[in-house]
Each structure stands twice: as C-alpha cells, then as structure tokens.
BALUMDO-445805 format. One record per residue: y, z, x of N, C-alpha, C in turn. Coordinates in steps of 0.02 Angstrom, whole numbers, plus 50000, padded with zeros to 5 digits. Example, Ala and Ser with C-alpha at 12.3 -4.5 7.8 and 13.67 -1.06 7.14 Angstrom:
BEGIN
497165039050660497755039050615498355039050660
498885035450642499475035750684500025039450645
end
This chain:
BEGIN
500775051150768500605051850698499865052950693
499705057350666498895060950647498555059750591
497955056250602497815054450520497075059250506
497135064350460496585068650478496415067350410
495575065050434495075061250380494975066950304
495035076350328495005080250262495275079850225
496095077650222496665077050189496485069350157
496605070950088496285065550022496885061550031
496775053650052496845048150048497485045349990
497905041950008498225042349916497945036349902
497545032649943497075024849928496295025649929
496045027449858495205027049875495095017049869
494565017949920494355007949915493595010349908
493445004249871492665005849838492194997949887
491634998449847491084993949882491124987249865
491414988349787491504982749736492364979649756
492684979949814493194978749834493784979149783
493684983049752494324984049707494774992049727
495334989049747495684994649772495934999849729
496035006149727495795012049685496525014449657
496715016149580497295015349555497575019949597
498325021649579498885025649612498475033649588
498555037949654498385044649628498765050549571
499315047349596499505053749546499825048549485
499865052749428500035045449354500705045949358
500825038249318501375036049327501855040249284
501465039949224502005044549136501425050849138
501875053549104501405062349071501465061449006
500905063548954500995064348885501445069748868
501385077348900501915081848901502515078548951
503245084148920503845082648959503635081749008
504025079549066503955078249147504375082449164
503975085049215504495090449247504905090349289
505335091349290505935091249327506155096249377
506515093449445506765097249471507375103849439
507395110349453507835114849409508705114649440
508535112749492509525111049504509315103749567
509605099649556509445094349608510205089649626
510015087049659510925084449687510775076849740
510985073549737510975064449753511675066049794
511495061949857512055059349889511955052749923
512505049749947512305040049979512555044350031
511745041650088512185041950148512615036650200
512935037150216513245033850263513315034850339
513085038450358512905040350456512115037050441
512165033650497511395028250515511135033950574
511245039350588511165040950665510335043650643
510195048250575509555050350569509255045450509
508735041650539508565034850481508205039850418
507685044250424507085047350398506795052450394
507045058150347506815065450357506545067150283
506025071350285505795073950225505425083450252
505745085850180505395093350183505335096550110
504575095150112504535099250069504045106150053
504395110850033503745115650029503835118349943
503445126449933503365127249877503945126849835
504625128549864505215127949802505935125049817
505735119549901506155114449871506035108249903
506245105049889506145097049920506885093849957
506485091250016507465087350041507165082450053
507615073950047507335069850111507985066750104
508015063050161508685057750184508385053750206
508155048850156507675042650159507985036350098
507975028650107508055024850072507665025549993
507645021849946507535023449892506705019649871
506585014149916505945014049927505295017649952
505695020250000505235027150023505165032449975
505605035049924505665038349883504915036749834
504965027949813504435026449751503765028549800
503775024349865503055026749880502615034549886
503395039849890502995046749909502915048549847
503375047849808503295049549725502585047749692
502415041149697501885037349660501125036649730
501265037249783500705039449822500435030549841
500855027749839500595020849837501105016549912
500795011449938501175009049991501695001849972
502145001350029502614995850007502524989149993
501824988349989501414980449961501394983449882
501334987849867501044987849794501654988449766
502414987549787502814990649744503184982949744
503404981249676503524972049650504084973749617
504514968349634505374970449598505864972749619
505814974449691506244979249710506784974849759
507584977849718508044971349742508184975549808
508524969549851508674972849936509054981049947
509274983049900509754987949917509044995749923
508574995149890507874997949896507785000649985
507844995550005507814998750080508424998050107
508874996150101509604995350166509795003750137
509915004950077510645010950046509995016450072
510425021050108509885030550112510275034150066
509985038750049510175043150003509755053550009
510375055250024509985062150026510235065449968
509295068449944508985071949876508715079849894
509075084449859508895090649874508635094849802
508205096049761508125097049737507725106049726
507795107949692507465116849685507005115449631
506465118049636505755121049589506125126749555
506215130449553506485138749531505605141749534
505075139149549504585142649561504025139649612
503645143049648503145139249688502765134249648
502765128449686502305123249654501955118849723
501475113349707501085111249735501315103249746
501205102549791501755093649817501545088749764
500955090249729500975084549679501305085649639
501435092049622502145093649542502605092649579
502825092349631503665090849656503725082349665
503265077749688503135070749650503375069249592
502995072749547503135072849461503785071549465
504015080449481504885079849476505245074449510
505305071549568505285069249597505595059749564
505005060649519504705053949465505375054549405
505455060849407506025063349336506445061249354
506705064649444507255062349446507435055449461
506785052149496507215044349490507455040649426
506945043249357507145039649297507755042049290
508085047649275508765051649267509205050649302
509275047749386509985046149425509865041349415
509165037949452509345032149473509255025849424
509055030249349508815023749268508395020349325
507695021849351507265017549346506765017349297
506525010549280506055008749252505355004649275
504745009549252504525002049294503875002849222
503384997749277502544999149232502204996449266
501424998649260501034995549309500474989549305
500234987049315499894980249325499364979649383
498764976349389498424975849427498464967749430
498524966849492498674958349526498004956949591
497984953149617497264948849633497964949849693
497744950849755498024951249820497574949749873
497924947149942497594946549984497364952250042
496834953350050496494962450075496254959450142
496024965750174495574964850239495084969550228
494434967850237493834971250230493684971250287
493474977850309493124982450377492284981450362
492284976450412491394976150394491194977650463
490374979550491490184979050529489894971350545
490014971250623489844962850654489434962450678
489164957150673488544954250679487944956150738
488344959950789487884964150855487844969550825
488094971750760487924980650733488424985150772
488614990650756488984995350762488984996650813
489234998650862489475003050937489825006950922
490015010150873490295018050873489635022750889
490135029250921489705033750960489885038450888
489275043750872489535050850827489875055550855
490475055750826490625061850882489945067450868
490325074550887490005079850866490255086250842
490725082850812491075088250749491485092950788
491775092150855491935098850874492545096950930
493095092150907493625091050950494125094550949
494265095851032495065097651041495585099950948
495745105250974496185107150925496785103850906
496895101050847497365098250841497325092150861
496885088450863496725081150901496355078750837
495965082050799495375078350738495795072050712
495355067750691495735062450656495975056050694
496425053850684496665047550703497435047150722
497495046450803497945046050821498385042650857
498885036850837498945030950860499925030650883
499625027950950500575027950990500625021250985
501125019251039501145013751078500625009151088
500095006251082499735002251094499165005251134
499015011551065498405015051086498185015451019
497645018251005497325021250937496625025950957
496805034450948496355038750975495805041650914
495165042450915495095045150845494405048250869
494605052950843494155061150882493765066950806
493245062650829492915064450733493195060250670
493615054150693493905050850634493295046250598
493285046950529493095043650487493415036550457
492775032450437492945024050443493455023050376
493435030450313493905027450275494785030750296
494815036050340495385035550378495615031250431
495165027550455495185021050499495575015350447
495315013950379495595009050343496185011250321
496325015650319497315019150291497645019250344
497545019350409498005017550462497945010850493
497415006550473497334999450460498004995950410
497644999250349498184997350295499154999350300
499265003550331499815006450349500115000550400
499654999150437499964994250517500054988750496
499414984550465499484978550433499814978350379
500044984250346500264980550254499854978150217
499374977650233499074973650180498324978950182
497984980750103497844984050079496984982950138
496604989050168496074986550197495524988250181
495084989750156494664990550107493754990750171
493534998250181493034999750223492414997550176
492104993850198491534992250176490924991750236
491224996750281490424996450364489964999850307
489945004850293489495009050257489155014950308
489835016850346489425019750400489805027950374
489555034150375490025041850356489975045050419
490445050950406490455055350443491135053850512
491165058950562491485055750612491315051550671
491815048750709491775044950768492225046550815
491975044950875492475043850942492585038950968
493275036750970493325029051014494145029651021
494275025851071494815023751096495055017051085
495335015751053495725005651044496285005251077
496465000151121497254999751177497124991251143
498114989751149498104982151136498894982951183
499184975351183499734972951199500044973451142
500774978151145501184977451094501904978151133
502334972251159502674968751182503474971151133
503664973751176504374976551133504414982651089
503754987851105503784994351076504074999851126
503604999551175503685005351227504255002251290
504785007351307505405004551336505035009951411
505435007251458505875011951517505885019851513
506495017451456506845025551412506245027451362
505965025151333505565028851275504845024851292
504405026451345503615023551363503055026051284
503365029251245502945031951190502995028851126
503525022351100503915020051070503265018851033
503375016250950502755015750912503085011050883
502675005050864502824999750807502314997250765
502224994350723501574991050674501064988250735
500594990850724500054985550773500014977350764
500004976650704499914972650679499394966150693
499264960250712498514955850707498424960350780
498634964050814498564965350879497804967650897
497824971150828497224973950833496654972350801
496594965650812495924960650784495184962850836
495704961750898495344959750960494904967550967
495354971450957495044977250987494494978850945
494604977950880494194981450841493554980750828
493414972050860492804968750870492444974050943
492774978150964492134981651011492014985550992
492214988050931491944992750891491214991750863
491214984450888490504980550826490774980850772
491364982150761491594981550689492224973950653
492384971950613492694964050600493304965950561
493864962850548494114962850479494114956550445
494024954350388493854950750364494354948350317
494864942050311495314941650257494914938750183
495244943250113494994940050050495344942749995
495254942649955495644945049919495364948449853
495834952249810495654958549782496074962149739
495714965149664496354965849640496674973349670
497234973849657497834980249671498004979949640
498194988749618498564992249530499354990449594
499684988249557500494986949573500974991049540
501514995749553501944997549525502324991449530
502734988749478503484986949444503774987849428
504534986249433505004989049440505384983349387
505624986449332505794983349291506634982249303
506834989149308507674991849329507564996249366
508374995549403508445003749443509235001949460
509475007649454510275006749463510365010349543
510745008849566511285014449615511355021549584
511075028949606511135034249574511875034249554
511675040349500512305044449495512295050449539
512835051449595513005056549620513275063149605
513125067949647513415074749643513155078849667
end
C-alpha cells in the first residue's frame, strides 16, 4: 500500500491539535446527486472480502457498509459513532452509473444519496474530545535524512508491508495518515519539519507474515513506538477534539 504525500489527505491536523473536519460535506443546500441507475445486492460468498472501482461513469464495490460511510464521508472508523454490528459483518455489492463523467468527489456525493435512499441512513455530526497521538520531535532532535526529490519510480511516498515501513521523499504529514490508519487513533504531526524524507522502519509483527504468504500485512500497531524513536521522532498520547459522524439510523438496504 502507497501513501503518496501529493494526493490531499482526507485528514488535515493543525498545530493547535484540533483534528480537521470531514472533507467532503455531509448535506448539500442544492438536491444531492444521485447515482442515474444504481442496484444493491447482500453478498453472501466470503471468498472476495474487498473490492472497489471507480472511475468517471461508474462506481462498484463489494465492501461492508462501514467501509461504504468512510469512502463516502472521507473520514476513518474512529470517527464514525452508532454503528450497530451488522455495519461490518453484512457485504453488500453497489454498482451504480453517473450517465456522465464526473470526479470521485461527486460519485461520494452520490454515493451519500444512495445510502440515505436504500439503506434510510441518518446521521449528524458532532465534534467530541478524543484520545490522539502527537508526532513530536525527541529530545536528541531529528535524524531524518532529506531525501532529494528524485526516487525510484513508483516508490515516492510511503510504503508499508509486513513489518516494514519504506518512505522515499515521504512527508511527516503522510507519515501521520499511515500512523493514524495502523493505530486507529487519530495522529496529529506536530515535528514542524516539510518537505520529503528517507528512512526505513522494521518491527516484530508476530502472526502477519506466514510460510505461504512472507508479505502478509496487518495493523502495526504500539509496534511501532520503538522504531519511531530513531527517527528522533516520539508519539505522544493526549487528547483532542474530532468532528464525528453519527449515525442516528440505518436499515438493511432495499435490494435490486
């Protein structure tokens, strides 16, 4: 998985540790647009857990219905409150048509239409006081090297397996979104350092990588405390507010 620092963030984190609302809005003052022919199914074969495609005029995924709120609303599975168990166990494949080219944030929108319309959700949003991790630099000062702007093709960014983490011109606020992604919990860059870096992070992660699959990927999770201190860099637990989606209702779609 590639985390390339040009591609805008759906989490800006500021200095003042307040984590940065959802990017794209929740309601439109005009209609919401809607997909032009779209179709809901429950799946039942477990064999493919997670697929999504979308380009200018249509959208598919065969993904649970939590994954759905987060790509829709651009927000991760800590910020989303209310959501009864069937959210992640039930998959459901969504195929929907644009009838014209559009841009992945209007297919969101639609996206947004169609969960209110099958699935009657409701929600609204709220900002709550949560517990964060702040990326500070430690107390020996920084040991990141600059890169020099000019890596391997297709390598830029941040790229993390098995109990590795590669980052080749990666920047410290794409460092905190694959932070925040591993841990769950929202991580908020405050080194104050720009631009890119090069470094390598390896940890023990015990029950990812098999025999059969040596490439296997799972949450890093505290794994990567240790490493990150040779960065000269800390994470720091505290807490902070986060805009929260809620989930007031949501039914089982209607199919077809």
């Amino acid at each position: 998985m590639i985390y390339n620092p040009v591609v805008p963030l759906s989490l800006r984190f500021s200095a003042a540790l307040a984590l940065a609302v959802i990017a794209a809005p929740m309601f439109s003052q005009s209609p919401a647009p809607a997909f032009e022919v779209a179709s809901v199914k429950t799946v039942y074969d477990n064999k493919t857990w997670a697929i999504r495609h979308v380009d200018t005029q249509l959208y598919r995924s065969q993904t649970n219905a939590m994954q759905l709120l987060t790509w829709a609303w651009k927000v991760r599975n800590f910020q989303i409150s209310g959501a009864p168990a069937w959210l992640t166990e039930d998959r459901f494949e969504i195929q929907g048509t644009t009838g014209h080219p559009v841009g992945d944030d209007r297919v969101r929108l639609m996206l947004q239409s169609l969960l209110a319309d099958r699935f009657r959700l409701k929600i609204h949003r709220e900002t709550r006081e949560l517990p964060v991790y702040v990326l500070v630099i430690g107390k020996s000062g920084s040991k990141l090297l600059k890169s020099n702007g000019q890596p391997e093709p297709g390598t830029r960014g941040i790229n993390i397996n098995a109990g590795k983490l590669v980052a080749r011109d990666g920047a410290m606020d794409a460092l905190a979104e694959v932070l925040t992604t591993n841990l769950d919990r929202p991580v908020l860059d405050q080194t104050g350092l720009t631009g890119g870096y090069d470094f390598t992070l390896t940890w023990d992660q015990p029950g990812a990588a098999t025999a059969a699959d040596p490439t296997a990927w799972s949450p890093m999770g505290p794994a990567i405390f240790t490493p990150i201190q040779s960065l000269g860099l800390k994470l720091e637990a505290r807490k902070a507010p986060v805009e929260m989606l809620v989930i007031d209702s949501i039914d089982h779609p209607s199919e077809n």
